[in-house]
Legacy VTK file of the C-alpha trace (Angstrom):
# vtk DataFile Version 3.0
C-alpha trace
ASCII
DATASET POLYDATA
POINTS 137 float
10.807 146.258 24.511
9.675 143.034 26.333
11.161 139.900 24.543
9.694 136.906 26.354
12.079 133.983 27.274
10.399 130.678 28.646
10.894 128.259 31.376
10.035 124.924 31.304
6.970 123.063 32.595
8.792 123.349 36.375
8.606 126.996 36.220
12.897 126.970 36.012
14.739 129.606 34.067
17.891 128.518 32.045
20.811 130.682 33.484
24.040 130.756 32.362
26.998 131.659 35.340
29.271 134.612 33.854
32.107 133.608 35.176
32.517 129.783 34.903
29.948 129.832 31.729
27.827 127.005 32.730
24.592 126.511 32.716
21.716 125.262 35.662
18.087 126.780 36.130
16.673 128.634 38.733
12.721 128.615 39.960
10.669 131.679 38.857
8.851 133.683 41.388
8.426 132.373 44.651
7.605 128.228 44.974
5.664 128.788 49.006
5.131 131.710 51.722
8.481 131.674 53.004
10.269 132.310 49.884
7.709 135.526 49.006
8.631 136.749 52.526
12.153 136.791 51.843
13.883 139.974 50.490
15.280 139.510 46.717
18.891 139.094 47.112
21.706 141.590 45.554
23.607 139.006 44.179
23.618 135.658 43.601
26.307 132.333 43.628
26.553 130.113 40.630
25.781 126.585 42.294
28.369 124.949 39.926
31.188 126.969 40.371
30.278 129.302 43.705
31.251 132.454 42.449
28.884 135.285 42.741
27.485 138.176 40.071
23.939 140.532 40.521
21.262 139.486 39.232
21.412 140.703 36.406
24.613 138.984 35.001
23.236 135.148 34.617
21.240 135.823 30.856
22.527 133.000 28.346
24.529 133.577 25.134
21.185 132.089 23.478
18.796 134.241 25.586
20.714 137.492 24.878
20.930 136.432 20.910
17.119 135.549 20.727
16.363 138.654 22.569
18.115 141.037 20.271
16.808 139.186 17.528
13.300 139.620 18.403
13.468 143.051 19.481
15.201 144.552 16.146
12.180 144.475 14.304
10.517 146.790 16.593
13.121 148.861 17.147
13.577 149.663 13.376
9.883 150.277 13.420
9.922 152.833 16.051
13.170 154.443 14.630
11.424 154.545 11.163
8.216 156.074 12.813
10.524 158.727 14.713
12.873 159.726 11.627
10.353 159.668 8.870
13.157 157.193 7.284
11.849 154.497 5.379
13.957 151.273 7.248
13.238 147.934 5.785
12.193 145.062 8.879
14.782 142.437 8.894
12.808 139.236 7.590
15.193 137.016 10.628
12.996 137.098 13.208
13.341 133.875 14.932
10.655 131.645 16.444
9.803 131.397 19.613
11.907 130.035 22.209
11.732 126.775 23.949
12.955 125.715 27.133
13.325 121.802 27.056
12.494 119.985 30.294
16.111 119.187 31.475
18.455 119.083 34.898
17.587 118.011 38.094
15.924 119.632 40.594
18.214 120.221 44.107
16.959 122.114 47.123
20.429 123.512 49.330
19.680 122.669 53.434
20.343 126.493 54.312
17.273 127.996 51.285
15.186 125.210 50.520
12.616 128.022 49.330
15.225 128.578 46.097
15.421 124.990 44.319
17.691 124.964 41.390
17.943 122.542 38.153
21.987 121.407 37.503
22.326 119.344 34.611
21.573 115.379 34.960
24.714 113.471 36.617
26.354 116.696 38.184
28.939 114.745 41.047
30.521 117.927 41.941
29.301 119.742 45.312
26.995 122.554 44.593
26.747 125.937 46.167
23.315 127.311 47.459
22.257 130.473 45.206
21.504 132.827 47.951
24.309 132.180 50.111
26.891 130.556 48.511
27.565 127.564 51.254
28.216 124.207 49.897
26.351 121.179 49.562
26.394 117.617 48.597
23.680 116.374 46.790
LINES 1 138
137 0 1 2 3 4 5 6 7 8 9 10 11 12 13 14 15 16 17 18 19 20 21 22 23 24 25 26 27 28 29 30 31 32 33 34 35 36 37 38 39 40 41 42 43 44 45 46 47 48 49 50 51 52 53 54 55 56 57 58 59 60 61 62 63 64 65 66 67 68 69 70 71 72 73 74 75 76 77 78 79 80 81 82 83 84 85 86 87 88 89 90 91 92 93 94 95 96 97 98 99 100 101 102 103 104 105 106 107 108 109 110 111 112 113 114 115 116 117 118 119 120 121 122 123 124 125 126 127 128 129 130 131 132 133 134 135 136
């Protein structure tokens, strides 16, 4: 199933760290040359709190909710059509998702080719996403 989740008019995707739950944004796809040349890293470092997870850890509570919640109808579909089981839809299929225009955008000196978005007066140092190293903004 393919559940869409949007970014915002910058082309930045709301993440959510796993391990120090908050939130910042990274770019989608590649923003110049040298960041399609680059290899897609294993891992990467939540900028607010440095710690790192794969790549697959950084979905938000929201994201994962709305995703489930879109899918279901589908999947009750396809389990009907499989089992010959009449399964009523669920009627709470929420509406589409959208990703308000929010956070600042930060380049780190060491990737410049990954910007991030960490929310609006953020005083803290941040850590690069690739690499981890810290920066002031």
């Amino acid at each position: 199933m393919n559940v869409s989740i949007p970014a915002d008019d910058d082309n930045f995707l709301r993440r959510e760290c796993p391990t120090c739950e908050q939130q910042f944004k990274w770019h989608l796809g590649p923003i110049n040359d040298e960041a399609a040349a680059e290899p897609t890293p294993d891992v990467y470092y939540c900028p607010l709190c440095g710690v790192p997870a794969g790549t697959d850890q950084w979905w938000t509570k929201e994201q994962l909710e709305y995703a489930r919640a879109r899918a279901m109808p589908d999947i009750l579909a396809q389990l009907s059509n499989e089992t010959g089981l009449h399964i009523d839809p669920t009627s709470d299929v929420p509406e589409a998702m959208v990703e308000p225009n929010d956070m600042d955008i930060v380049q780190s000196p060491c990737h410049p080719y990954e910007p991030i978005k960490v929310p609006t007066g953020h005083e803290q140092p941040i850590h690069c996403l690739v690499c981890g190293s810290v920066f002031a903004v």
